[in-house]
N, C-alpha and C positions, 0 to 999 in steps of 0.2 A: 504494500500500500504506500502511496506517496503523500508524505503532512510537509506541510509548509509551518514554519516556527516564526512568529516572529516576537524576538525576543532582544533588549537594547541591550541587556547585561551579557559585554562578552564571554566572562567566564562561565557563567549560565548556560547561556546557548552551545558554548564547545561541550560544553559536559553533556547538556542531553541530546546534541547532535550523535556522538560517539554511542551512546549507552542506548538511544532508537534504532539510529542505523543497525547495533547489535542484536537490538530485537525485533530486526526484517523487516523496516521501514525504509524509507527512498527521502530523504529528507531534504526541503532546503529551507534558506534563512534568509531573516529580511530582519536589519536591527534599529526599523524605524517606522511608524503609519505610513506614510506617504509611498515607498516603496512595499510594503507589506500588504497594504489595499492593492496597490497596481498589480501584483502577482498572486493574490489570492484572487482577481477575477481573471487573469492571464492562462490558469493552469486547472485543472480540474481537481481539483485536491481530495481525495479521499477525507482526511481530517484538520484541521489549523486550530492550534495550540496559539493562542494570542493572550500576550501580557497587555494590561491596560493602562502602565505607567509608559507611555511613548513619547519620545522627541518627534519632534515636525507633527503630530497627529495622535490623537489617542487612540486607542486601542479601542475607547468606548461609540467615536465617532470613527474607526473604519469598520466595526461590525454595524453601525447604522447604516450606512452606505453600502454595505453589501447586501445588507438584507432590501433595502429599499433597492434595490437593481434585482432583485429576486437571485441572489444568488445564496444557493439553499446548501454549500456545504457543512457540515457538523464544525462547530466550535467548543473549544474548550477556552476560556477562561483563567487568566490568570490574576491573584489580584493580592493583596497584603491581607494579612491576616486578621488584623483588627478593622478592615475597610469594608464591613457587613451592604456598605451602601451602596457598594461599587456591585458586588453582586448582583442585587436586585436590579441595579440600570442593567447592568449585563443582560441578565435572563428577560427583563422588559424590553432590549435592544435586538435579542432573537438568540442569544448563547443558549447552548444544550446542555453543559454541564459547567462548574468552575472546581477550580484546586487554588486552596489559600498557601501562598509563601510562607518556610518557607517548605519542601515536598520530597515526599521519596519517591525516586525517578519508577521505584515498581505500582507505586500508587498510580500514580500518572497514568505508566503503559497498562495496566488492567484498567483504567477509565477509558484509553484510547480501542483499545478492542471494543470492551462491550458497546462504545459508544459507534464502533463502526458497525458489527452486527446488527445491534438495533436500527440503525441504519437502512439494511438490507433485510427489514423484517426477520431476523436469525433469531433464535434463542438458544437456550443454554448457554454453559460454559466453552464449547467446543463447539469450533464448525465440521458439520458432519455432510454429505453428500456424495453420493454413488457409494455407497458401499465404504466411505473412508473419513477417518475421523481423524484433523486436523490438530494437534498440540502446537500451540503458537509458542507458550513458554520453552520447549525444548526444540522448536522447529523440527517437528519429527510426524509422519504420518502411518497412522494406522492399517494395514490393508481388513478388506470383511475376512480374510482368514486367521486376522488374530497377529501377524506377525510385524512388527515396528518399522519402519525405515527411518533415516536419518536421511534432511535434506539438506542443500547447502542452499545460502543466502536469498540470491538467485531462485532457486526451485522454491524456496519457501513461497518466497512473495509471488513469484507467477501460481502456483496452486493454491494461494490463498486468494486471488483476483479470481480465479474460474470460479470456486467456492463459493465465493457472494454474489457470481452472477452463472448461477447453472441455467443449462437453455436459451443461453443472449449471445446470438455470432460477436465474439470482441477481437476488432481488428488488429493487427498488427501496431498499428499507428495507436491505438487506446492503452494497448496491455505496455506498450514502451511508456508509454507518458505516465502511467501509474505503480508503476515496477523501477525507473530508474529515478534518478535525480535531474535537474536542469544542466548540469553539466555532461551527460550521458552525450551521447554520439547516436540520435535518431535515426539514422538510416543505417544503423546496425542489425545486421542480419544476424544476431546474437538469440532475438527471443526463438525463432526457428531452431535453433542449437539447443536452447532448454526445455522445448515442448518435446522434443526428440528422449531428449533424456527424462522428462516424463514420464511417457509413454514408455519407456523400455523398463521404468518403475512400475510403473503403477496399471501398465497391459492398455494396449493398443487403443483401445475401445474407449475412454475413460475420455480422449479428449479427440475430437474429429474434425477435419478440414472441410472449410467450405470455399470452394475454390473462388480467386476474386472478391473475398470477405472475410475470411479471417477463419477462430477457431470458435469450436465449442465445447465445454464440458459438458459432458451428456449422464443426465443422472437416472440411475438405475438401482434395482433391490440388491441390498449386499448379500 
């Protein structure tokens, strides 16, 4: 999944850049409003993590302006701990969830899952479909026979995209924009490379080509 952070506290932001990217996100940063609104409408973001103390632009006035543009990505909220007031403009401005400074970065990423499940009409704790159930914390997948696999980075985040959208042809050009970062190299012929190695995981069928359109996860009884 790919989150856009924007966050002005440089040391802040390298820590949970590192410590997301490690738990299979695609992440970039923006450490001001004014840049942080242009590219939360620039990019499709699966989830944006936004502090509300900003230079050039508050935090509170670019989640106003996103929502008034109808732009429906899930938000998370950041705010100080004693600032209860800032919350409530939050959540009256269209924020989905907050976390008060200052936070432990596991707190965080279990808000950011479930907050993207919910998202995608998911529940439970695990995303399950076709016969395979999804461990995000150990980035590891389950097959219906009962046996673990271990995936890498990469495979994680492409099978956790099929996952939230079982049934929906996702182009080439979509699963890049939400799997890599802004700095990835788009016209890399790389996701073709890990749908492959998928597929030699987790048996042929599980994800199919539509030719001139992209792929599909195809769900079925495990």
């Amino acid at each position: 999944m790919r989150l856009l952070l924007v966050e002005d506290d440089a040391t802040l932001a390298e820590y949970l850049i590192k410590n997301l990217s490690g738990q299979g996100f695609a992440v970039d940063h923006a450490d001001n409003g004014v840049d942080g609104e242009y590219m939360g409408d620039l990019e499709p973001y699966d989830i944006i993590i936004l502090d509300l103390g900003l230079p050039q632009r508050s935090g509170l006035e670019v989640l106003q302006n996103w929502r008034q543009r109808k732009n429906q990505a899930p938000v998370i909220i950041l705010t100080a701990r004693d600032a209860w007031h800032e919350r409530v403009d939050g959540f009256k401005a269209g924020a989905d969830d907050y976390l008060c400074k200052p936070f432990h970065t596991e707190e965080l990423t279990v808000r950011i899952q479930a907050l993207i499940r919910r998202s995608h009409d998911k529940t439970g704790q695990r995303l399950q479909g076709s016969g395979l159930t999804l461990d995000e914390e150990r980035q590891q997948v389950k097959l219906p026979d009962g046996k673990t696999l271990d995936l890498t980075g990469t495979e994680f985040r492409l099978l956790r995209c099929f996952m939230l959208h079982p049934g929906q042809i996702l182009s080439k050009t979509r699963l890049t924009e939400h799997i890599y970062d802004q700095d990835f190299d788009r016209d890399s012929n790389l996701i073709e490379v890990y749908i492959r190695r998928l597929r030699d995981k987790l048996g042929k069928q599980c994800i199919t080509t539509r030719r001139g359109q992209g792929y599909i996860f195809t769900e079925r009884k495990a």
